[in-house]
C-alpha positions in Angstrom: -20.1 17.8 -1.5 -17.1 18.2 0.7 -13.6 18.6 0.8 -10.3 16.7 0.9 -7.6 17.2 3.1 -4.1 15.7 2.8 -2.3 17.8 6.0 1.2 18.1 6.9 3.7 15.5 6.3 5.1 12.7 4.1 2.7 11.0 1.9 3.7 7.6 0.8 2.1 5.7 -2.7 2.0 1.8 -2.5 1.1 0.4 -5.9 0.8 -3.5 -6.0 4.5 -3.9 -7.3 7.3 -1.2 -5.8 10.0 -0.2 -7.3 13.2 -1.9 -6.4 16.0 -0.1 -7.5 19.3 -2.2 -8.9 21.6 -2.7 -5.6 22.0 -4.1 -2.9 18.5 -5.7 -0.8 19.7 -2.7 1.7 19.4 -0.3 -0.5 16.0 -1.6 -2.5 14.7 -1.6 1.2 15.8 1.8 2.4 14.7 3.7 -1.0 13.7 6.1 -1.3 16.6 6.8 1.6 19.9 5.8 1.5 21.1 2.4 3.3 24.1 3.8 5.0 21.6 6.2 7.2 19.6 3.4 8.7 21.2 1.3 11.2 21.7 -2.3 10.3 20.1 -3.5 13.7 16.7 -1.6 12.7 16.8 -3.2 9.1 17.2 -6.7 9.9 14.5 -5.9 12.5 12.1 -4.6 9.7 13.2 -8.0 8.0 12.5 -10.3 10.7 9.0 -8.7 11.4 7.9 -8.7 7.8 8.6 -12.6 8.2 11.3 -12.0 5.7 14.2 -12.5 8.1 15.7 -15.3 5.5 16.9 -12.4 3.7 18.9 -10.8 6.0 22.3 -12.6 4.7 21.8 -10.7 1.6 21.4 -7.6 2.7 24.9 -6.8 1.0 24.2 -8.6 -2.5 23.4 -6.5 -5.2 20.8 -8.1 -7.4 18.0 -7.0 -9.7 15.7 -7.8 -6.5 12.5 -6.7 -8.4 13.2 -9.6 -10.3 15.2 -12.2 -7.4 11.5 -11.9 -4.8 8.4 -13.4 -5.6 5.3 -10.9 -5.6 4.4 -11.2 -2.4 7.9 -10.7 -1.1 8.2 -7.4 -2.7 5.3 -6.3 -0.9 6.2 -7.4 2.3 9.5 -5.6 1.5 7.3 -2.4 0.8 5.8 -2.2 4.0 9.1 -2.3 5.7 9.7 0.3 3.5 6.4 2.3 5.0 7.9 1.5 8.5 11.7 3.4 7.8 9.5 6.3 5.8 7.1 6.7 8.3 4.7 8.7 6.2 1.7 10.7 8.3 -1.0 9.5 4.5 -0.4 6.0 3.3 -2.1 5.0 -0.2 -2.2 1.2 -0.6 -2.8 0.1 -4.0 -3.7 -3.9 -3.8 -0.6 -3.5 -1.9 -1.1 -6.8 -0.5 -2.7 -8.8 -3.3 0.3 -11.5 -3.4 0.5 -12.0 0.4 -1.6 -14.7 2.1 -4.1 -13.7 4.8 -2.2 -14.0 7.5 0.6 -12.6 5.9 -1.2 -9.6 5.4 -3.1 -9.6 8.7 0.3 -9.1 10.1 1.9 -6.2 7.7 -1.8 -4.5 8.2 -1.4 -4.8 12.0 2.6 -3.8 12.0 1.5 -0.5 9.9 -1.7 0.5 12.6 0.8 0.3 15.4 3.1 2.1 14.4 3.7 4.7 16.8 3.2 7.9 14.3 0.0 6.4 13.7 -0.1 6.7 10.4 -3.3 7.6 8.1 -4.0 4.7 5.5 -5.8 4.4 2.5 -6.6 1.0 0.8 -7.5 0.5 -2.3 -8.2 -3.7 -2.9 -10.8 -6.6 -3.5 -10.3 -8.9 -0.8 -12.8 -8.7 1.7 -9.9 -9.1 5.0 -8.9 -5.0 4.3 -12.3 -4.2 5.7 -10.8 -5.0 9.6 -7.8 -2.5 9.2 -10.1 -0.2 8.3 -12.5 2.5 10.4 -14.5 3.7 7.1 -15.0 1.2 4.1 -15.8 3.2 0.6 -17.7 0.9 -1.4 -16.6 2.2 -5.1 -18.3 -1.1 -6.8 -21.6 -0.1 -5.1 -21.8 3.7 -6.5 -23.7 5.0 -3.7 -23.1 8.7 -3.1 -25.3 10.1 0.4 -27.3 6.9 0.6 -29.0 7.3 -2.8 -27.8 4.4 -5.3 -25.9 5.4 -9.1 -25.4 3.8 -12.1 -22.4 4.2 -14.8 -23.5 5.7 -17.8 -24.4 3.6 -21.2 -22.5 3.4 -24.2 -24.0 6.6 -25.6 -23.7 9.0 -22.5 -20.1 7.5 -22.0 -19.2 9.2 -25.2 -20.3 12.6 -24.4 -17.5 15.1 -23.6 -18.8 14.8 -19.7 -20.7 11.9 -18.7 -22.7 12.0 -15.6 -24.2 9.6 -13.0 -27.7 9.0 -13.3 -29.4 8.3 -9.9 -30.6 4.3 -10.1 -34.1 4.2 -12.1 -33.6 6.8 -13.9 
């Protein structure tokens, strides 16, 4: 039993692929804000950090960039993203899935520093999230107040509300 919390101020979701809206690579990287309120110095910077400081001569292209960046591009352009929002709750959704280790190391490391000191919740497989994090929910586990569950079979899955059975039972 318990409660949950979000507080006071801007929540930000992170799903494993962003949207990009069609535009310039400014304006993909200042959504959901508008390009022309962010000064260019800070958005190159954001580039440069997220090791995607290639880009910065486009900045002015318009493109469909969802489809113009690889995977792990977009993401690194969603945490730069994170960094011009600055959200107080962060939800990361394998928001780092395409990025390599050290790739993601950094972006992980970028978002804890960040001077508003930003809550963040992860959601993802690979076992490098775990150092970013202070508490580590084990979903694939099922334990619940130290006492182990299993899913429900077939046959209890099909009742209007399955529950958890405790591990032996």
């Amino acid at each position: 039993s318990g409660e949950v919390r979000l507080g006071t101020g801007k929540i930000m979701f992170v799903p494993q692929r962003s949207y990009l809206p069609l535009g310039t690579l400014a304006e993909a990287l200042c959504y959901p804000g508008h390009a022309a309120d962010v000064p260019r110095e800070r958005v190159e910077k954001l580039l440069a950090d997220f090791q995607l400081g290639d880009l910065t001569p486009h900045l002015d292209t318009a493109d469909h960039w969802g489809h113009r960046l690889s995977l792990g591009e977009q993401q690194r352009l969603a945490f730069a993203r994170i960094m011009l929002t600055e959200p107080a709750l962060v939800f990361l959704d394998e928001a780092t899935s395409a990025i390599d280790e050290a790739r993601e190391a950094r972006c992980y490391r970028l978002l804890r520093t960040a001077p508003w000191r930003p809550t963040i919740v992860s959601v993802g497989h690979r076992g490098t999230l775990q150092l970013f994090h202070d508490r580590i929910v084990d979903v694939g586990a099922f334990c619940c107040a130290g006492r182990d569950f299993t899913l429900p079979d077939e046959t209890e899955a099909l009742e209007p509300t399955p529950k958890l059975r405790a591990a032996g039972e």
